[in-house]
C-alpha positions in Angstrom: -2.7 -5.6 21.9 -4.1 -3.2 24.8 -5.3 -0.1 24.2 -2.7 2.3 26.0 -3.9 5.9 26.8 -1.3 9.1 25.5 0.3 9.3 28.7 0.9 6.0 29.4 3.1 5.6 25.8 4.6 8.9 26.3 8.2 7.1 26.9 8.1 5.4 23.6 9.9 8.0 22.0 13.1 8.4 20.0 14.9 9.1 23.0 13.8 5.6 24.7 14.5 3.9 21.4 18.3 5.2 21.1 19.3 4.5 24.3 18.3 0.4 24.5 20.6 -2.0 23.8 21.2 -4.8 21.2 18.1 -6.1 20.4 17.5 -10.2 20.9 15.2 -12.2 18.9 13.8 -14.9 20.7 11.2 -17.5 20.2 8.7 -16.5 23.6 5.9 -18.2 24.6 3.1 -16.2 22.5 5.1 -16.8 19.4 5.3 -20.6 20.2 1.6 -21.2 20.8 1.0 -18.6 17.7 2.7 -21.5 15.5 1.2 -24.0 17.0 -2.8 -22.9 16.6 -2.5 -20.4 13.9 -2.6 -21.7 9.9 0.4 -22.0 7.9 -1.1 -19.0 6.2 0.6 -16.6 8.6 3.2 -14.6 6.7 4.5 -11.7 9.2 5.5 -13.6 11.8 7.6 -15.4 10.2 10.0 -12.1 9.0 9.0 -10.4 12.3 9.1 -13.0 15.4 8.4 -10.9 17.9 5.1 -10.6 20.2 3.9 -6.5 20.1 2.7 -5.6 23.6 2.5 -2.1 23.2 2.3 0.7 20.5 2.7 4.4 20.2 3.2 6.8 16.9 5.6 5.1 14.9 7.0 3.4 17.5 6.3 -0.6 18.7 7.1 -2.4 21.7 7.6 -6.2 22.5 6.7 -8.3 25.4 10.4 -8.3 26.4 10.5 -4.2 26.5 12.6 -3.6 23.4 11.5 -0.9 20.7 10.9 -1.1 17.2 10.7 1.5 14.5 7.8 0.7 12.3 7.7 1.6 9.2 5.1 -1.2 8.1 2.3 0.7 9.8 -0.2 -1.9 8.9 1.0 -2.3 5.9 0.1 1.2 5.3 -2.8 1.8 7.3 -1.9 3.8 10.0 -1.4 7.1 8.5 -1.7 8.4 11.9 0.1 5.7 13.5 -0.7 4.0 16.5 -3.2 4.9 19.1 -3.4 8.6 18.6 -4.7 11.0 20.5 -7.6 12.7 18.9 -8.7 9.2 17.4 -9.0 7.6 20.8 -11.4 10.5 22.4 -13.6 10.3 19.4 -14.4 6.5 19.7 -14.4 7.0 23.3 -17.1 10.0 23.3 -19.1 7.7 20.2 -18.4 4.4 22.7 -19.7 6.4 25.9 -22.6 8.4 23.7 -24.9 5.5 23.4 -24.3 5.3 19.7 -25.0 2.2 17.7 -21.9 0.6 16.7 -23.3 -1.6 14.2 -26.0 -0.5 11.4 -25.8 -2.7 8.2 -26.4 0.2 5.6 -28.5 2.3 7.4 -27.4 5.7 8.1 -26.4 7.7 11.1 -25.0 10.8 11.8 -21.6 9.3 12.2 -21.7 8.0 8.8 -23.4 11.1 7.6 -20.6 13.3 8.9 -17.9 10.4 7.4 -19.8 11.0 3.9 -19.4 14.8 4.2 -15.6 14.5 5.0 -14.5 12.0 2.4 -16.6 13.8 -0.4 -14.7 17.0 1.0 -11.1 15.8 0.5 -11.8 14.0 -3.2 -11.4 16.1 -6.1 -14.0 18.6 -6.5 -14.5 17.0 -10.5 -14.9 13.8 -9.0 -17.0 14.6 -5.8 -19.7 16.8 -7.8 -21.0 13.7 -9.6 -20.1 10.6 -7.4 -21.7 7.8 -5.1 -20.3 5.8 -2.4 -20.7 2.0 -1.4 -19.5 0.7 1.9 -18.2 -2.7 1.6 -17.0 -5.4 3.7 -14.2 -4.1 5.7 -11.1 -4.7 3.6 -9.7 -3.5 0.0 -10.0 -6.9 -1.4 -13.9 -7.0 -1.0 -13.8 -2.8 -2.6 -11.5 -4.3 -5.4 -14.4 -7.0 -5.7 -17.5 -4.6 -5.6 -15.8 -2.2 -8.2 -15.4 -5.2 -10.9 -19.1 -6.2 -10.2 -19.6 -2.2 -11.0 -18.4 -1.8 -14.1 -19.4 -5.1 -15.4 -23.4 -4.2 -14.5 -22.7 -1.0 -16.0 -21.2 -1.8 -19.5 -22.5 -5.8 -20.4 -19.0 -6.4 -20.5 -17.0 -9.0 -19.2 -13.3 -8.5 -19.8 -10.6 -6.7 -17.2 -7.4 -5.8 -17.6 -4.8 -5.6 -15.1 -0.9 -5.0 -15.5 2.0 -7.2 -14.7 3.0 -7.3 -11.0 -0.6 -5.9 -9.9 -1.8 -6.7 -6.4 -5.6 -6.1 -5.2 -6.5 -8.7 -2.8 -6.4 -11.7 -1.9 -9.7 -13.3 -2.3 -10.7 -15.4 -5.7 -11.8 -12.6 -8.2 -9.1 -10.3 -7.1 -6.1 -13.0 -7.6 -7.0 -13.4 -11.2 -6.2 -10.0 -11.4 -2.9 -10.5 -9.5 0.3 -10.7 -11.1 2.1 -12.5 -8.5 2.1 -16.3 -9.9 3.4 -18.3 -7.3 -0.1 -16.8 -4.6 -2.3 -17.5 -7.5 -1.0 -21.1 -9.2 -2.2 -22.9 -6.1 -5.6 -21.8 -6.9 -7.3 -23.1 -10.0 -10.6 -21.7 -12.0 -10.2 -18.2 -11.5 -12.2 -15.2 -13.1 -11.9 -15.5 -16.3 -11.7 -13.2 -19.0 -8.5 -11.5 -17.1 -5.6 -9.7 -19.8 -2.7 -8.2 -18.6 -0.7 -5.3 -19.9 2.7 -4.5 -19.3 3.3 -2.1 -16.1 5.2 1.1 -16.8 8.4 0.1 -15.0 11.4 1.8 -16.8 13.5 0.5 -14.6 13.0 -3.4 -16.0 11.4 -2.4 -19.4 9.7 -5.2 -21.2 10.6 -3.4 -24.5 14.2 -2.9 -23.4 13.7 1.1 -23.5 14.0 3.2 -21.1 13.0 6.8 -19.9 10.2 8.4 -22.4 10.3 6.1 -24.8 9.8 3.2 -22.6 6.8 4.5 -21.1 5.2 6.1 -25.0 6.1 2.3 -26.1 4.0 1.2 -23.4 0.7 3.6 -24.0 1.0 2.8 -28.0 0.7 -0.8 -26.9 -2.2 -0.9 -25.0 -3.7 1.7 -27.4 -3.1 -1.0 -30.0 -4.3 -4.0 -28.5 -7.9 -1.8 -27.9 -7.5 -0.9 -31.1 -6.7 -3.8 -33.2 -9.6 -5.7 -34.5 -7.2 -8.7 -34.6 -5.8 -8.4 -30.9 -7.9 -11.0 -29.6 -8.8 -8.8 -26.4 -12.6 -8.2 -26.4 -13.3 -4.6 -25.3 -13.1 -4.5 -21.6 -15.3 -3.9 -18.8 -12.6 -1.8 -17.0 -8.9 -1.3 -17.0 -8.0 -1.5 -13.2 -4.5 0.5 -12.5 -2.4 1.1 -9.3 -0.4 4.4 -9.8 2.0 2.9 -7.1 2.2 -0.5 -7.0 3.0 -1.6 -3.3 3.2 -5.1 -3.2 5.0 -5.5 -6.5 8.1 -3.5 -5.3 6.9 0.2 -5.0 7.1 0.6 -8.8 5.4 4.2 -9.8 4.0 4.7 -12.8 5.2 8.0 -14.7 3.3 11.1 -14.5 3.0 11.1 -18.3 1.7 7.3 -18.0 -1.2 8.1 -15.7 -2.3 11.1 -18.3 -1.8 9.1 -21.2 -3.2 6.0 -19.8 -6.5 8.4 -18.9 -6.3 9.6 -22.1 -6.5 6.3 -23.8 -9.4 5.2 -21.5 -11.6 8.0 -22.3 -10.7 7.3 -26.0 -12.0 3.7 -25.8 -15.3 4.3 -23.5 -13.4 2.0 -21.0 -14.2 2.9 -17.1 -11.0 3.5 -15.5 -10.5 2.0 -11.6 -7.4 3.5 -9.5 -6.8 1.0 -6.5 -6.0 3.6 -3.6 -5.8 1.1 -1.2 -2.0 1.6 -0.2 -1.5 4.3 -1.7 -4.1 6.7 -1.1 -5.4 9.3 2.1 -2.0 11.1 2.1 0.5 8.7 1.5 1.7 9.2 -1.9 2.4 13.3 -0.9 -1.1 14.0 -2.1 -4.5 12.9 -0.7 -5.0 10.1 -3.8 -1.8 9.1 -5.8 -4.0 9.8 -9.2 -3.6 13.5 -8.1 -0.5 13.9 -9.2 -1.3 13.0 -12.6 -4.4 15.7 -12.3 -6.6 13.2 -13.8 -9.8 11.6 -12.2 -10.9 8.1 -12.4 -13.9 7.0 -13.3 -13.7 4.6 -9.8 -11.6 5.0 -6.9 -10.9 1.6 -4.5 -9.9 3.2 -1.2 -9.8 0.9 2.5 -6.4 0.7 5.0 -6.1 3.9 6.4 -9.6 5.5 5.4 -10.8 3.6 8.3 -8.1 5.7 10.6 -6.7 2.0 11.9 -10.0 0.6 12.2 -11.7 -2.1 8.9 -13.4 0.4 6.7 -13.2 0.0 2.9 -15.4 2.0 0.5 -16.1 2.8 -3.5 -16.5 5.6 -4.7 -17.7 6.7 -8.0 -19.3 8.5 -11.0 -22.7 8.0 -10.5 -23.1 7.5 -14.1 -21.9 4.3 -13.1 -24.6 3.4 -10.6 -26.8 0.6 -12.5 -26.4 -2.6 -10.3 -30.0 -3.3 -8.1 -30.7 -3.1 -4.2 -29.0 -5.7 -2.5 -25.8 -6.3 -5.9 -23.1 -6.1 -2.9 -24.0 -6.5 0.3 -21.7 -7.3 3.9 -22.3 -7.6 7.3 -20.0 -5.1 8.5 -19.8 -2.6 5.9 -22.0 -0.6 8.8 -18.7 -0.1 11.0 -19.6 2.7 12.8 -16.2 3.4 15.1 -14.4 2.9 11.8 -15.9 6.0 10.1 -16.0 7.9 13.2 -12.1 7.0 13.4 -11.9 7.6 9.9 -13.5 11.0 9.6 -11.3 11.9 12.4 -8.1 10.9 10.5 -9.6 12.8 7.4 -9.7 15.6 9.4 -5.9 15.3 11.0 -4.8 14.8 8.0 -6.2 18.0 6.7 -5.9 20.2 9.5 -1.6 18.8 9.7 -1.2 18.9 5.9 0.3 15.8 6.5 0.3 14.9 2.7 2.2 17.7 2.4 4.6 16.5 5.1 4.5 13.1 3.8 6.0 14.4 0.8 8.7 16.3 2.5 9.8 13.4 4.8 10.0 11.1 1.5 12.5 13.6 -0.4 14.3 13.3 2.3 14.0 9.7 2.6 15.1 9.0 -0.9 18.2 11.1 -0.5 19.5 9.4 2.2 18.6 6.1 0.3 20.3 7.6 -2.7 23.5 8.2 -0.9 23.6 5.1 0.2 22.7 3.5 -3.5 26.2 5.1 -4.5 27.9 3.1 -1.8 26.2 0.0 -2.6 25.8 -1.6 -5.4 24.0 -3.7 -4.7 21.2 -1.5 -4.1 19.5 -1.2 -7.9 17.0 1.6 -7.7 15.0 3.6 -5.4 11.9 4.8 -5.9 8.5 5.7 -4.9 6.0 9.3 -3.8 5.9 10.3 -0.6 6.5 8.2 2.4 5.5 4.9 0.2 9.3 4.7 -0.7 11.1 1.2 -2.5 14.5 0.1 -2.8 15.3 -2.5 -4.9 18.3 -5.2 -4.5 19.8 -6.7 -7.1 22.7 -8.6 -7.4 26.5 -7.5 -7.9 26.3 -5.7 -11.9 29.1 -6.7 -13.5 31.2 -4.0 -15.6 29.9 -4.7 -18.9 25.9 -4.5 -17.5 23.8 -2.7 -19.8 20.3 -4.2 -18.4 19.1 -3.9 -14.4 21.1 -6.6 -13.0 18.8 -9.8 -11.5 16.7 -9.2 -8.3 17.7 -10.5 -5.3 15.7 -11.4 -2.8 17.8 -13.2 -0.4 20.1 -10.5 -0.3 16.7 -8.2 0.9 15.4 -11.1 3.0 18.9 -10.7 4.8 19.0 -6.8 4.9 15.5 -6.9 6.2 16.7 -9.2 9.1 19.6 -7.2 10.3 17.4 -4.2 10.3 15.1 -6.0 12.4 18.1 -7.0 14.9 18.9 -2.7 14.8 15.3 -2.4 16.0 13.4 -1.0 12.2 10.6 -3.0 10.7 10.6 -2.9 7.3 8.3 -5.1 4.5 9.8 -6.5 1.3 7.9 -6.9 -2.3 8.7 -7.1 -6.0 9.8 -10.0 -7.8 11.3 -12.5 -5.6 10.8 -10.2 -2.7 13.8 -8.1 -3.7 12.5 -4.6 -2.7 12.6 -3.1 0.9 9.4 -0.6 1.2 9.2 1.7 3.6 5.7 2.5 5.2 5.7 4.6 8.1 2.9 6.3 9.8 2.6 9.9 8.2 3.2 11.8 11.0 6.8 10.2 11.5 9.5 13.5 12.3 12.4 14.6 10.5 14.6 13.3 13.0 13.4 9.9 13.0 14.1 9.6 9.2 17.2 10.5 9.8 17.1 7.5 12.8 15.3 5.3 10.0 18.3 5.8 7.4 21.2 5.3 9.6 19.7 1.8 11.0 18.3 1.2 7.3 22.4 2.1 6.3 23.8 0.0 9.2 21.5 -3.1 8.5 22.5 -2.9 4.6 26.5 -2.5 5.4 25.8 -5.6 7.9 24.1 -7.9 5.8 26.4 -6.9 2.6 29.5 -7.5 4.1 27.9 -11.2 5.6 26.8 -12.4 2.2 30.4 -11.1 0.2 31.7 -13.5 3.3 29.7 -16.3 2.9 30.4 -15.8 -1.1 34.2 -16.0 -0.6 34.0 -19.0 1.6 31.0 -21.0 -1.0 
């Protein structure tokens, strides 16, 4: 995609975007040779067939000039969205200053001042006694370098993960995925993986709900670390999204988190939060954890640290800080227009109090979505912090339903589709890919949420009133 300067993106706006007309999906030339050369590994393209040939704030266009509301964002990583402003004079002034772009580990002033900043916007508890380590650009390898951590650090082998976790995609990190059908394919994974149930009191595994689903789920896992008979050798780690993206937006309870870090300090077991989605403003606060006011003993952050550009980092207590020169190394984890593009987000965000207004724009998110969740039934629960918002499909409950009815992820596939015909991009997750997320750049306005929840209402009505057809005529 070509780098566009402000002024030349100044008409993709709201105003543009409501004044198009229907939007046609065809199969163009770049989405043809795409298929042809490109592994069957690609996944976006096939919900989103369209070729992006330009990009401004939260707003995309194709190579045949329609406009797209994107609320995707990188799958999270464009809390600023795309090609701001202040982020494209900074790489342009580092670009033009002579500056290395490339340094291994060594320092520079750029990552110096990148230091400074991210230490600056971490909780002062945390910041005070922690260290840093750049990894290779991408959560996956962070996810990686905070196992090998905590396992140098405590002799200990064992992590535990919960059901429907997602860190990554490479070997160590899908042992500790709960997703079954990425992971079967691949055999002799890390071993010594347990899994705990995930705090969703919307699908209980104990059949509770509220409270005493989630103290069911804390005297659990206090047991099994407790229980000389639990077959669960005391682990390295516990490793902990306090949103789960990728498994449908489920957010753990605030009295989960505070239990869960209670329980961790009781046991001498490091604690790792994976901020990789949900962190640098997204959740309403600058880390998700935050809202829990607890702090980790290990933080995972990459996406949109690097403000749109690879940058993925660890940080942590320093107590921690035991493995030898040279225990995780990467060729790029010197990325220097990533943490100049990154302090510069950090700063934005900041300076904006865009967490804040991520917040804001997510209240009123959900209550639009909630509305519409009394209008459909279809529509099981909606949920989320911030602007990292969920809803989940289910089918048709029946009168006498005293559980969540089933997911249903063709019914999402299908809502997701119309919504792309109304011009909003929108990601599913969750089991059977039955929950629509919402993602959008943080600095997205009240009056395109509204725009977001009337297509998001239209695409749902659309594809509701196709499948009860297609149903009669079965």
């Amino acid at each position: 995609m070509s780098t566009l300067s402000n002024a030349a993106c100044d008409d993709l706006n709201l105003h543009k975007f409501c004044q198009q007309g229907p939007i046609t999906l065809n199969n163009n030339p770049y989405l043809e040779r795409q298929s042809q050369v490109e592994s069957n590994a690609r996944s976006y393209p096939r919900c989103f067939p369209i070729a992006i040939n330009r990009a401004q704030g939260v707003y995309l266009e194709d190579t045949a000039g329609q406009l797209f509301i994107d609320c995707l964002a990188g799958a999270g990583t464009l809390a600023l969205g795309h090609n701001h402003k202040k982020i494209h004079q900074a790489l342009k002034h580092h670009l033009d200053s002579g500056a290395p772009l490339h340094t291994l580990d060594i320092t520079t002033p750029a990552k110096d001042a990148f230091i400074e900043r991210l230490f600056s916007v971490l909780p002062k508890s945390l910041a005070e006694k922690a260290k840093v380590q750049f990894c290779g650009p991408t959560g996956a390898d962070a996810v990686e370098a905070a196992l090998k951590l905590v396992k140098t650090a405590t002799q200990r082998s064992t992590i535990i993960a919960f059901n429907g976790a997602y860190h990554g995609m490479t070997h160590g990190t899908l042992s500790i995925m709960g997703n079954l059908a990425t992971k079967t394919p691949v055999k002799s994974l890390m071993p010594d993986v347990q899994f705990m149930p995930y705090p969703n009191t919307y699908r209980c595994p104990f059949g509770l709900s509220g409270e005493q689903s989630v103290q069911s789920n804390l005297n659990y896992l206090d047991h099994v670390l407790s229980d000389p008979q639990s077959g669960v050798q005391k682990p390295a780690a516990i490793i902990v999204e306090a949103i789960q993206g990728e498994g449908g937006v489920v957010t753990a309870p605030i009295s989960w988190l505070k239990g869960l870090r209670e329980i961790t300090l009781k046991h001498d077991i490091p604690l790792i939060f994976d901020e990789v989605q949900s962190g640098v403003g997204r959740s309403g606060k600058m880390f998700a954890f935050e809202h829990a006011d607890i702090v980790p003993d290990v933080v995972v952050i990459s996406k949109a640290i690097g403000g749109g550009l690879p940058l993925a980092v660890v940080v942590y207590d320093r107590k921690y800080d035991q493995w030898r020169p040279g225990a995780h190394t990467g060729t790029f984890r010197g990325n220097q227009l990533a943490m100049v593009a990154g302090k510069v987000s950090l700063d934005t965000l900041v300076e904006e109090a865009l967490p804040e207004h991520a917040a804001m724009m997510g209240e009123r998110l959900q209550a639009y979505l909630k509305s519409l969740q009394n209008e459909v039934p279809y529509l099981g629960e909606v949920r989320g912090r911030g602007l990292m918002v969920g809803v989940e499909v289910t089918e048709y409950p029946s009168a006498e339903q005293t559980t969540a009815p089933a997911p249903n992820g063709a019914l999402a596939s299908a809502i997701q589709q119309q919504c792309l015909r109304l011009g909003l991009i929108l990601e599913t997750g969750g089991r059977d890919g039955c929950t629509l997320r919402f993602l959008p750049p943080l600095i997205i306005t009240q009056q395109e949420i509204d725009k977001v929840a009337e297509l998001f209402r239209q695409g749902v009505l659309n594809a509701v009133a196709e499948w009860e057809r297609n149903a009669l005529t079965a």
